[in-house]
MITOR-985578 format. One record per residue (C-alpha): residue number from 1; residue in three letters; x, y, z. Coordinates in pm, whole numbers, plus 50000, padded with zeros to 5 digits. Last residue first. Example, Ala and Ser with C-alpha at 12.3 -4.5 7.8 and 13.67 -1.06 7.14 Angstrom:
! residues 2
<n = 2&res = SER&px = 51367&py = 49894&pz = 50714>
<n = 1&res = ALA&px = 51230&py = 49550&pz = 50780>
END
This chain:
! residues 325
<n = 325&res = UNK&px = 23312&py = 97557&pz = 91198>
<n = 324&res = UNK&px = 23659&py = 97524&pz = 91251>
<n = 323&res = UNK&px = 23724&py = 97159&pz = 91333>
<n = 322&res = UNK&px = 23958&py = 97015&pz = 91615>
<n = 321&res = UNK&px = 24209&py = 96785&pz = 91744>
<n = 320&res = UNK&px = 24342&py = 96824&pz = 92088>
<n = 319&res = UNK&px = 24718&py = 96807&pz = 92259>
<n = 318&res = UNK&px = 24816&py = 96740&pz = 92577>
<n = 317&res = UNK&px = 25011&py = 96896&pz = 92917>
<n = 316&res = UNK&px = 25139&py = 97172&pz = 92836>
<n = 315&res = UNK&px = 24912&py = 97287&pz = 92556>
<n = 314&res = UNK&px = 24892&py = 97170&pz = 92197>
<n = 313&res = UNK&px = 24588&py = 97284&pz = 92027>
<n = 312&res = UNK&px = 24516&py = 97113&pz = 91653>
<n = 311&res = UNK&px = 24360&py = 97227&pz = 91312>
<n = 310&res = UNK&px = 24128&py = 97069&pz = 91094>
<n = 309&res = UNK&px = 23915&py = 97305&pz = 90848>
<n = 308&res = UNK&px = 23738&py = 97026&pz = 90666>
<n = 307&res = UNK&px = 24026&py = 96924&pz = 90434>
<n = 306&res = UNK&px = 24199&py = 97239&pz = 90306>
<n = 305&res = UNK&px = 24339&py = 97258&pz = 90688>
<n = 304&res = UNK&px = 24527&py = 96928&pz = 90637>
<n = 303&res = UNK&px = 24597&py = 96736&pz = 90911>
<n = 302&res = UNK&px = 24711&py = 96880&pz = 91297>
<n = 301&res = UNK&px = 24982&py = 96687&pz = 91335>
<n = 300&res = UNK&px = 25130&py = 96588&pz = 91696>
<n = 299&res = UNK&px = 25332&py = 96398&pz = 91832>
<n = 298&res = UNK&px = 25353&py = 96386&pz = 92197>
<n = 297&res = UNK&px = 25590&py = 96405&pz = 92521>
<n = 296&res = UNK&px = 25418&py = 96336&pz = 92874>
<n = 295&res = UNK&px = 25490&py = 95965&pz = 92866>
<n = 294&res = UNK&px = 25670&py = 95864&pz = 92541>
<n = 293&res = UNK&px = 25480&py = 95853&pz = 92216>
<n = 292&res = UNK&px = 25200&py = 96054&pz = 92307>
<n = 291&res = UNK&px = 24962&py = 96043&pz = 92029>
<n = 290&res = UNK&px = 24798&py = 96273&pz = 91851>
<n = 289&res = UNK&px = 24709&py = 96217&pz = 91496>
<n = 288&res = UNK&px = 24566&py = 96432&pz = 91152>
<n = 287&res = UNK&px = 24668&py = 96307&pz = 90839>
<n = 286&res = UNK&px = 24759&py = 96528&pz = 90544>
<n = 285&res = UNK&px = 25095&py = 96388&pz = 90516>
<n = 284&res = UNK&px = 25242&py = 96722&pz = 90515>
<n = 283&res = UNK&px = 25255&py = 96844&pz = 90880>
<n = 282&res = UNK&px = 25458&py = 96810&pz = 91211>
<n = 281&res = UNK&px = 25472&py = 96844&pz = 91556>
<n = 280&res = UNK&px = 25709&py = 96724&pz = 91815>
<n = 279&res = UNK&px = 25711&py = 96712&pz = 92120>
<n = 278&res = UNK&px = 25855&py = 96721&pz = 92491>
<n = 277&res = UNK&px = 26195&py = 96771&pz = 92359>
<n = 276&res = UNK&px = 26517&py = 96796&pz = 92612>
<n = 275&res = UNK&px = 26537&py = 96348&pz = 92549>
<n = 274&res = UNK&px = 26673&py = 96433&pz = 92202>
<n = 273&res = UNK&px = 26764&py = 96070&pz = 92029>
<n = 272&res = UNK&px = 26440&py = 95940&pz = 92191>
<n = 271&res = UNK&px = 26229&py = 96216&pz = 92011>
<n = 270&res = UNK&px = 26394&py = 96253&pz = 91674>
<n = 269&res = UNK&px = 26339&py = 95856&pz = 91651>
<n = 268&res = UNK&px = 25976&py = 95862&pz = 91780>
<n = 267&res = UNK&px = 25921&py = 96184&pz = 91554>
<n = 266&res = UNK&px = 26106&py = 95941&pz = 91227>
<n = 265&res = UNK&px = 25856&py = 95666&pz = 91287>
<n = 264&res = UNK&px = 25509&py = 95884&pz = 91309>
<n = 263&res = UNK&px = 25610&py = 96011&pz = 91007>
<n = 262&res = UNK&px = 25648&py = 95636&pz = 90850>
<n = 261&res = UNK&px = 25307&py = 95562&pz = 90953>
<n = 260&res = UNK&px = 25190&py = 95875&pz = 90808>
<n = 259&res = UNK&px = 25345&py = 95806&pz = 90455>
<n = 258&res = UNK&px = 25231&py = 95462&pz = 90491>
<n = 257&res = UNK&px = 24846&py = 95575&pz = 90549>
<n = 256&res = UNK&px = 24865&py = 95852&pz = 90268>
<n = 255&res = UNK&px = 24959&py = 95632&pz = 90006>
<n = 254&res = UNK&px = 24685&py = 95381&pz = 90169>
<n = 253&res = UNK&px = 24398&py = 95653&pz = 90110>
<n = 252&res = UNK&px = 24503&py = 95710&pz = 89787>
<n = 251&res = UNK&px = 24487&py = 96116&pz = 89705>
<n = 250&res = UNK&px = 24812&py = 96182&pz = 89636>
<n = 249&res = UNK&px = 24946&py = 96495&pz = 89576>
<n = 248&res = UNK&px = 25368&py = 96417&pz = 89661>
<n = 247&res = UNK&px = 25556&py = 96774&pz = 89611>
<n = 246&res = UNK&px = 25591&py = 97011&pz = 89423>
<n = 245&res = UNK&px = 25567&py = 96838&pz = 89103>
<n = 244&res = UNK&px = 25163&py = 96896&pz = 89141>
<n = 243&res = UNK&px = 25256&py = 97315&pz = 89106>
<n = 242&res = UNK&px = 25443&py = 97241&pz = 88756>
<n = 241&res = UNK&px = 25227&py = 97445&pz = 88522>
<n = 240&res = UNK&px = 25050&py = 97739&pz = 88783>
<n = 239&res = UNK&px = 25416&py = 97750&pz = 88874>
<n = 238&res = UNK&px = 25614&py = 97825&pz = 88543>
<n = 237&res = UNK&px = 25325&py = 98136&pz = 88523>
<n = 236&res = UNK&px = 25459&py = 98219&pz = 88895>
<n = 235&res = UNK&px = 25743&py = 98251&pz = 88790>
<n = 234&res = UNK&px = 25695&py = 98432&pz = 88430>
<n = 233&res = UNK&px = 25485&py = 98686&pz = 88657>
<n = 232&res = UNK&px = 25746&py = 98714&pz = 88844>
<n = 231&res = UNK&px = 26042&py = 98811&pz = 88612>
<n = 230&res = UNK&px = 26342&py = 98551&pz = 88671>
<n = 229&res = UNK&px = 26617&py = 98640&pz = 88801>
<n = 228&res = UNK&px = 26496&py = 98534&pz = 89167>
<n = 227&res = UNK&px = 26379&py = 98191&pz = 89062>
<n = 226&res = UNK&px = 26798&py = 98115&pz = 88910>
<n = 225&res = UNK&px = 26894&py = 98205&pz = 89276>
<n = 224&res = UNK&px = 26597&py = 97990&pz = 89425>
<n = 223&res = UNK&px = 26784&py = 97730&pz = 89204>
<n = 222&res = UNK&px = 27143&py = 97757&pz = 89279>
<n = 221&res = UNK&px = 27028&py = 97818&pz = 89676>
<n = 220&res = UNK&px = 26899&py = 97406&pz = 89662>
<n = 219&res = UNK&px = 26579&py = 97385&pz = 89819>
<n = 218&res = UNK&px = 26343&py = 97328&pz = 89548>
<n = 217&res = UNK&px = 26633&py = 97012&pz = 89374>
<n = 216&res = UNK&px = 26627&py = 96894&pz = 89670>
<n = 215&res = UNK&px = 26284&py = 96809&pz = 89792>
<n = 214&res = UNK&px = 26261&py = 96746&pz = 89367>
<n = 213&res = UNK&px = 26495&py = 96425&pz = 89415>
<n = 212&res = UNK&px = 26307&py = 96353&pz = 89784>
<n = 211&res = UNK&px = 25960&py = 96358&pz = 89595>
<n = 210&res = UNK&px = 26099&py = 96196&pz = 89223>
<n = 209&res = UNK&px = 26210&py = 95901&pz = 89453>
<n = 208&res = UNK&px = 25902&py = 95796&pz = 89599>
<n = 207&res = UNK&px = 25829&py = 95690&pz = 89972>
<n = 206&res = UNK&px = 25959&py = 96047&pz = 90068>
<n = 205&res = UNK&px = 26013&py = 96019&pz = 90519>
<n = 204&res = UNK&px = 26238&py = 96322&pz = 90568>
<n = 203&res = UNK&px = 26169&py = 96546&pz = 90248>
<n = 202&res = UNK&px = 25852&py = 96692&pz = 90380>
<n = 201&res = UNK&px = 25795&py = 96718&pz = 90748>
<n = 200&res = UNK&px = 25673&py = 97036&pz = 90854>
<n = 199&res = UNK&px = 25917&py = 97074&pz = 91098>
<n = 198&res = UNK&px = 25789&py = 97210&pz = 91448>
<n = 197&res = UNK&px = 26008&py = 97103&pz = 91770>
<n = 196&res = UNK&px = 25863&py = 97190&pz = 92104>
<n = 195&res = UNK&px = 26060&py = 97234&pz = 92408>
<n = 194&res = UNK&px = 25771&py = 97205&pz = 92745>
<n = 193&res = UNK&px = 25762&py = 97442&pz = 92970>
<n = 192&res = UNK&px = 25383&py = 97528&pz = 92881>
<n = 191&res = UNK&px = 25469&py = 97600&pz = 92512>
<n = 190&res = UNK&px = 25843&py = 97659&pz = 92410>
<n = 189&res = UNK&px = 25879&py = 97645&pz = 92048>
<n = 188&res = UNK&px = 26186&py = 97557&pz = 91823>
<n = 187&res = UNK&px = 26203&py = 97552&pz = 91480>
<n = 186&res = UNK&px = 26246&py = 97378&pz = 91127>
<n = 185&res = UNK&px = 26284&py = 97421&pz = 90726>
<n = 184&res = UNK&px = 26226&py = 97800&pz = 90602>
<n = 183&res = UNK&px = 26202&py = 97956&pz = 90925>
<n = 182&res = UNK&px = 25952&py = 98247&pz = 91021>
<n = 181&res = UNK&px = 25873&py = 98474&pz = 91295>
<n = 180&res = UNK&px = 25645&py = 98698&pz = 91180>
<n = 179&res = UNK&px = 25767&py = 99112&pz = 91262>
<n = 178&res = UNK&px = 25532&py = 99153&pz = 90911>
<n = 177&res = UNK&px = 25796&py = 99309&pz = 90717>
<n = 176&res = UNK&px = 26108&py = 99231&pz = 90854>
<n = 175&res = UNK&px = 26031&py = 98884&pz = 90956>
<n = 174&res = UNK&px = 25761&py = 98779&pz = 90712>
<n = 173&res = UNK&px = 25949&py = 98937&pz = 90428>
<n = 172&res = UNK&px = 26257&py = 98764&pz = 90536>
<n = 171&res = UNK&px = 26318&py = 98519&pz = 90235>
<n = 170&res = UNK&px = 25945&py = 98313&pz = 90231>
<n = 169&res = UNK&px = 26082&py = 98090&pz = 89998>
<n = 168&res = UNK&px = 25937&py = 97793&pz = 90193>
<n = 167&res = UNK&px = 25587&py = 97795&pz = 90061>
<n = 166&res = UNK&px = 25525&py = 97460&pz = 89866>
<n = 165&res = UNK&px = 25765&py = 97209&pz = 90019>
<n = 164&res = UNK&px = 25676&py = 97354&pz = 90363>
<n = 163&res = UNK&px = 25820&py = 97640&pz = 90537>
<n = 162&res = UNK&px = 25745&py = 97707&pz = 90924>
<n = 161&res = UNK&px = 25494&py = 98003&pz = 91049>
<n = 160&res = UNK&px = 25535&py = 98166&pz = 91398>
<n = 159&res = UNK&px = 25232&py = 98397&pz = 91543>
<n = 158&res = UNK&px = 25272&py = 98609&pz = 91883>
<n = 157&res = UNK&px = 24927&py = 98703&pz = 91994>
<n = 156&res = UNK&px = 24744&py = 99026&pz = 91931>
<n = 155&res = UNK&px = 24931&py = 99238&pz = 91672>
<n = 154&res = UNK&px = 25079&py = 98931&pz = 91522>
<n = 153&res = UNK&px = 24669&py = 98883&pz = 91453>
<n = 152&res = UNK&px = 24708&py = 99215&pz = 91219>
<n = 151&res = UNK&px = 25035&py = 99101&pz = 91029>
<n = 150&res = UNK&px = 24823&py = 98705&pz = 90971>
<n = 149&res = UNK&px = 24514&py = 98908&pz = 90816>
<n = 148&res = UNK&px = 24737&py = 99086&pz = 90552>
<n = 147&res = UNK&px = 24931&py = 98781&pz = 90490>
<n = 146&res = UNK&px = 24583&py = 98623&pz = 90424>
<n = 145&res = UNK&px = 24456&py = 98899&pz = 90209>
<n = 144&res = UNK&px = 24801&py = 98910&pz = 90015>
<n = 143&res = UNK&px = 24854&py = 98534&pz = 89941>
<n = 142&res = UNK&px = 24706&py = 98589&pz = 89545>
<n = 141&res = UNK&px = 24891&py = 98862&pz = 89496>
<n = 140&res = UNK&px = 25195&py = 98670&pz = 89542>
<n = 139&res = UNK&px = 25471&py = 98890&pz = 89723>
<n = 138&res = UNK&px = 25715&py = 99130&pz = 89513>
<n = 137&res = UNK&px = 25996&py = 99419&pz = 89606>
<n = 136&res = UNK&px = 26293&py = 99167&pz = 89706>
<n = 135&res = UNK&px = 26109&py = 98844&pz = 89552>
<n = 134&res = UNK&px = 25914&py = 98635&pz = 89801>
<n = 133&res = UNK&px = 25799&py = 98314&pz = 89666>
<n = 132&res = UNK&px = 25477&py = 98121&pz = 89772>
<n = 131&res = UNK&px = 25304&py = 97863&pz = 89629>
<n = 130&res = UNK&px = 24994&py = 97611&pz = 89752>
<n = 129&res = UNK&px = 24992&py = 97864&pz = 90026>
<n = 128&res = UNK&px = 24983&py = 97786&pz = 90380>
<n = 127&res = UNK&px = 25215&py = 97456&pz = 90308>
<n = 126&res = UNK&px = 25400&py = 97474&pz = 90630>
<n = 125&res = UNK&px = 25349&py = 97461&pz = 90991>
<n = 124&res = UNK&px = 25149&py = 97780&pz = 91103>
<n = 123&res = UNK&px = 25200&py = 97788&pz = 91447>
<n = 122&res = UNK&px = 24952&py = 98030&pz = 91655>
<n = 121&res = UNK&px = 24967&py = 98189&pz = 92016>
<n = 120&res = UNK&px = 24701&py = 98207&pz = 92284>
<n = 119&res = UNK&px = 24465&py = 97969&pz = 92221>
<n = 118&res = UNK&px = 24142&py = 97990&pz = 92120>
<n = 117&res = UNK&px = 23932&py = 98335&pz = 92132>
<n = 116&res = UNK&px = 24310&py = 98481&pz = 92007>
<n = 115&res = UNK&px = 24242&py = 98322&pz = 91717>
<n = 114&res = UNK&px = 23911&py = 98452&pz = 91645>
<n = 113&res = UNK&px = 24003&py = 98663&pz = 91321>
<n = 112&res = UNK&px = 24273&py = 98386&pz = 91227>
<n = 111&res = UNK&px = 23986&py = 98141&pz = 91208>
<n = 110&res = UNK&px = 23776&py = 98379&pz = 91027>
<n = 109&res = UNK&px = 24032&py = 98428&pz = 90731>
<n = 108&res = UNK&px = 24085&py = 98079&pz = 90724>
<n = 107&res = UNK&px = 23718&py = 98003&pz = 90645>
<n = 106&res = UNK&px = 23751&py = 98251&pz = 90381>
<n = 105&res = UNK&px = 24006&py = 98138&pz = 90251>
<n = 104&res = UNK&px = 23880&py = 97728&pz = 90219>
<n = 103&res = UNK&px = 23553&py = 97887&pz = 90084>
<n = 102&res = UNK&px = 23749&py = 98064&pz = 89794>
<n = 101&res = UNK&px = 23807&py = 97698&pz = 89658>
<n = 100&res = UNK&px = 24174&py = 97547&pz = 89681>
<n = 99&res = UNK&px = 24447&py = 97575&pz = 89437>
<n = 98&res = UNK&px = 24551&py = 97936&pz = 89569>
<n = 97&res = UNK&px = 24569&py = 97880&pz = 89954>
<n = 96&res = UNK&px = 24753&py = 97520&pz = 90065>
<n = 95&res = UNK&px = 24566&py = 97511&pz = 90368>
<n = 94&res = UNK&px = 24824&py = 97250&pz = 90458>
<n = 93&res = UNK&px = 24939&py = 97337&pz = 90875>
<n = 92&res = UNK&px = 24701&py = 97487&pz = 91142>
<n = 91&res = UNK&px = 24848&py = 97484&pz = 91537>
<n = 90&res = UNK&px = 24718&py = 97666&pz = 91805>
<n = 89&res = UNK&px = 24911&py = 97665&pz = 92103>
<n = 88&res = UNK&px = 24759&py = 97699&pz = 92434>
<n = 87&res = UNK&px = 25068&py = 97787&pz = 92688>
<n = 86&res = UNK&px = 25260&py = 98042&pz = 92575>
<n = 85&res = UNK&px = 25563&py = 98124&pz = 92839>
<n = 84&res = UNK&px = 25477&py = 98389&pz = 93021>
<n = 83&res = UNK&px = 25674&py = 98777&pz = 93024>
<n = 82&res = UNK&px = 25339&py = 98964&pz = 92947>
<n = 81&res = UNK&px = 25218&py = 99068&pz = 92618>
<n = 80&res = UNK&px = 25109&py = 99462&pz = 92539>
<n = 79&res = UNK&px = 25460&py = 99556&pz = 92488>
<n = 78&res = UNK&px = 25739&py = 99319&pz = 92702>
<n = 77&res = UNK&px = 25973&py = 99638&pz = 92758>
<n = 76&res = UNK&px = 26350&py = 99555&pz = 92875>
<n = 75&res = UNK&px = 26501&py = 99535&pz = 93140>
<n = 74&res = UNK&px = 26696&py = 99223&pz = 93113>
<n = 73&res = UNK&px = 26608&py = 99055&pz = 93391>
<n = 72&res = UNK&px = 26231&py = 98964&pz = 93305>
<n = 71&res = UNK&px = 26061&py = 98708&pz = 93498>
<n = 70&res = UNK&px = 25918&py = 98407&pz = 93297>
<n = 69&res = UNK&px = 25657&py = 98250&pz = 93428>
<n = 68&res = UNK&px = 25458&py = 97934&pz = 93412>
<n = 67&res = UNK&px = 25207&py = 97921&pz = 93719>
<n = 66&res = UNK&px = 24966&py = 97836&pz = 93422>
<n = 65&res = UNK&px = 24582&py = 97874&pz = 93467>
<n = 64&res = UNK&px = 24340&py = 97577&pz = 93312>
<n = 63&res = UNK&px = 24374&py = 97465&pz = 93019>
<n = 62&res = UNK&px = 24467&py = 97112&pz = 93104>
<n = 61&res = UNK&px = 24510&py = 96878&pz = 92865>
<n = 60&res = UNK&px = 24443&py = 96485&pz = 92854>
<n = 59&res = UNK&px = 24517&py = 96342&pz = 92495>
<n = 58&res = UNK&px = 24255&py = 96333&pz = 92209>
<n = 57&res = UNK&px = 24242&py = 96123&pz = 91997>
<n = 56&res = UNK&px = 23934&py = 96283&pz = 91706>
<n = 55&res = UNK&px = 23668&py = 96064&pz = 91555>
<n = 54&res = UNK&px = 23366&py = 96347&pz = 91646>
<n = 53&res = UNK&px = 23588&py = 96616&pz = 91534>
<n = 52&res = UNK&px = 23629&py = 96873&pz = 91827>
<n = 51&res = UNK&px = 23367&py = 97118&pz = 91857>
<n = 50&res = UNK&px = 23386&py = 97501&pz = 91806>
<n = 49&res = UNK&px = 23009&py = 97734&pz = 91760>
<n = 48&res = UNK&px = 23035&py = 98053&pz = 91582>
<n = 47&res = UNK&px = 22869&py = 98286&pz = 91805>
<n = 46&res = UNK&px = 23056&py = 98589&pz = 91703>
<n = 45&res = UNK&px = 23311&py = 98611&pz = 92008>
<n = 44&res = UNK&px = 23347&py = 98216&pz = 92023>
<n = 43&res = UNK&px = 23120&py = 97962&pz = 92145>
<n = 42&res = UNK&px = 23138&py = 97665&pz = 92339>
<n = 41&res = UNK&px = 22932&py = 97374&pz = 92277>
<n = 40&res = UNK&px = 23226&py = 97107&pz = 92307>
<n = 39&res = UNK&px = 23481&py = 97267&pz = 92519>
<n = 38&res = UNK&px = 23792&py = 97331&pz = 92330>
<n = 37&res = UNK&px = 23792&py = 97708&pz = 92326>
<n = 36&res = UNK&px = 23863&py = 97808&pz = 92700>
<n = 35&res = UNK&px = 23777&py = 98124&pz = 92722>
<n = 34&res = UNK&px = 24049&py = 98381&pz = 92862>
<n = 33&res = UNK&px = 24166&py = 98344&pz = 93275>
<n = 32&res = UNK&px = 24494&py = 98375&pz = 93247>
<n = 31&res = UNK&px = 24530&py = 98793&pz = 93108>
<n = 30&res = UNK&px = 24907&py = 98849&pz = 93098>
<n = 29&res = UNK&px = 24942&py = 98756&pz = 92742>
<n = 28&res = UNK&px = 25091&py = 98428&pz = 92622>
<n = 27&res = UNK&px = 25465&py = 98443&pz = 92503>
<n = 26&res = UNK&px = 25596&py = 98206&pz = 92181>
<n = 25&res = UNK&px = 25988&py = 98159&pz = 92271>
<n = 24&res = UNK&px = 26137&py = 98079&pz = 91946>
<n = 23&res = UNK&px = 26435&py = 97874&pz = 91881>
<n = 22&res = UNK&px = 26540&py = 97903&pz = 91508>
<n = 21&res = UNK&px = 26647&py = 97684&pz = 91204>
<n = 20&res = UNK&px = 26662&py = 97800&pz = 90831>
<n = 19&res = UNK&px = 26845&py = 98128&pz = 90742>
<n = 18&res = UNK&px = 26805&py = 98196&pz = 91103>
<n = 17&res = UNK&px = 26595&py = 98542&pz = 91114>
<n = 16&res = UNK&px = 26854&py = 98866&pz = 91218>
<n = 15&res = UNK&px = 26879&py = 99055&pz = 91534>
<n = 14&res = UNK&px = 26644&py = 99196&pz = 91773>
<n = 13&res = UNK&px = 26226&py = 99182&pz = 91743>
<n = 12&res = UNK&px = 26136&py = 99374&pz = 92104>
<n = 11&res = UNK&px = 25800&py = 99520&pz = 92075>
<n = 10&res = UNK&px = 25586&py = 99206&pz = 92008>
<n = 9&res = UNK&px = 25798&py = 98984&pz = 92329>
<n = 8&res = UNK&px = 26152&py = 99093&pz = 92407>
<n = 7&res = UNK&px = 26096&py = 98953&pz = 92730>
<n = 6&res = UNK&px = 26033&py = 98547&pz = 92625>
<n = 5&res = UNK&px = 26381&py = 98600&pz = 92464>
<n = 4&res = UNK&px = 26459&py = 98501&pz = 92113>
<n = 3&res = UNK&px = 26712&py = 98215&pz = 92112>
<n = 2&res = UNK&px = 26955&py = 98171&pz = 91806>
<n = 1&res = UNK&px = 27069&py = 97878&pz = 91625>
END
């Protein structure tokens, strides 16, 4: 597991991605006293109004100015962020981009445009694209507006994006091509002083056997090996016809209930077996909660992005649920 410095910040990308876990230090910019997004009637840069969902929890949070500092000792140039810890994270998870209608893009595609209007650094926690495979020379066509977007946001606020059981073989085009930090299966964030752990969940709490079985069948390096060899556009042909074996689709309300339930059971666990984390977010079950499961440490997912735009802020202190509109 490595450590990225909060001083190496955009200009500063050293070493090599963690084939699958990282530690990630997501840095705010020096300016404290940017628009506060989650106040019902506010308005963002093109007069697109933000309001939280009208059935969110929400849990207290403070978005006020952080004392939360990092001083840099290593002498080295921070680029056009300062050396603070991030301290409004956004948080959108299960867009899944290529089975859903254009609107669901294009929606997206404004949200990452006014990012920086919202928080101060963005966590993309798996399933972005219903599929996504990145041979040596060849990306999706169909993800390339939205990758495109994501490379010019990294330009404004640091951005990290976690593999889900439809996007994970990201290889290290979003590293060394896009300066994204990326891991396939799990990382650490540090938002406000408080260790966050992002996973996006799938695999961990399967009700059905065929959904762990093809978990790890999906990860294993035999078969992303055998995926490489193949030509893409047979790839992603074999895709378009096996895309729902991906992973669990289901649509029944009490499917989804149980499979949240038991999410919620495995972040308590994670969370009192590793006292240093003060959260833990997650995706997948297409359920959106908050709910601080110990005092001052919360779990958090944001639900699915493809259903009404949801997305969450986690800050220092608390965590929000929200609506693009």
């Amino acid at each position: 597991m490595r450590q990225i410095s909060p001083c190496t910040g955009l200009s500063g990308d050293r070493g090599e991605a963690d084939a699958g876990r990282g530690t990630v230090w997501l840095l705010g910019r020096v300016q404290r006293d940017a628009p506060v997004p989650d106040t019902p009637g506010r308005k963002a840069q093109t007069g697109r109004p933000y309001r939280p969902d009208p059935d969110e929890k929400v849990s207290p949070v403070n978005p006020g100015k952080s004392n939360d500092t990092t001083a840099c000792t290593d002498g080295s140039s921070t680029g056009i962020f300062g050396p603070v810890s991030g301290n409004q994270l956004l948080i959108v998870a299960d867009a899944h981009l290529g089975i859903t209608p254009p609107a669901v893009e294009e929606a997206l595609l404004e949200f990452l445009h006014q990012a920086p209007t919202l928080g101060d650094s963005l966590l993309v926690n798996g399933d972005l694209f219903d599929f996504w495979f990145s041979y040596r020379r060849v990306i999706p066509r169909e993800g390339f507006t939205v990758a495109a977007a994501l490379a010019r946001l990294r330009k404004r606020m640091p951005v990290v994006m976690i593999g889900g059981n439809h996007d994970r073989w990201g290889d290290d085009f979003w590293q060394k091509d896009l300066a994204i930090e990326f891991a396939p299966l799990e990382t650490t964030v540090t938002v406000g002083g408080r260790r966050i752990l992002a996973v996006h969940g799938d695999g961990l709490t399967e009700e059905h056997w065929s959904a762990r079985l093809m978990h790890r069948i999906t990860r294993h390096p035999a078969t992303v090996a055998t995926w490489r060899a193949l030509h893409p556009d047979l790839g992603f042909w074999i895709v378009d016809k096996m895309s729902r074996f991906l992973g669990s689709t289901s649509r029944d309300p009490a499917v989804l209930q149980r499979a949240s339930t038991r999410q919620r059971a495995w972040a308590a666990r994670r969370l009192q077996d590793d006292p240093a984390l003060g959260g833990i977010v997650m995706g997948h079950t297409h359920r959106p909660v908050i709910e601080e499961i110990f005092p001052g440490r919360t779990y958090v997912n944001p639900g699915a992005w493809m259903d009404g735009y949801k997305y969450a802020i986690l800050t220092g202190t608390g965590a929000s649920l929200h609506s693009f509109e």
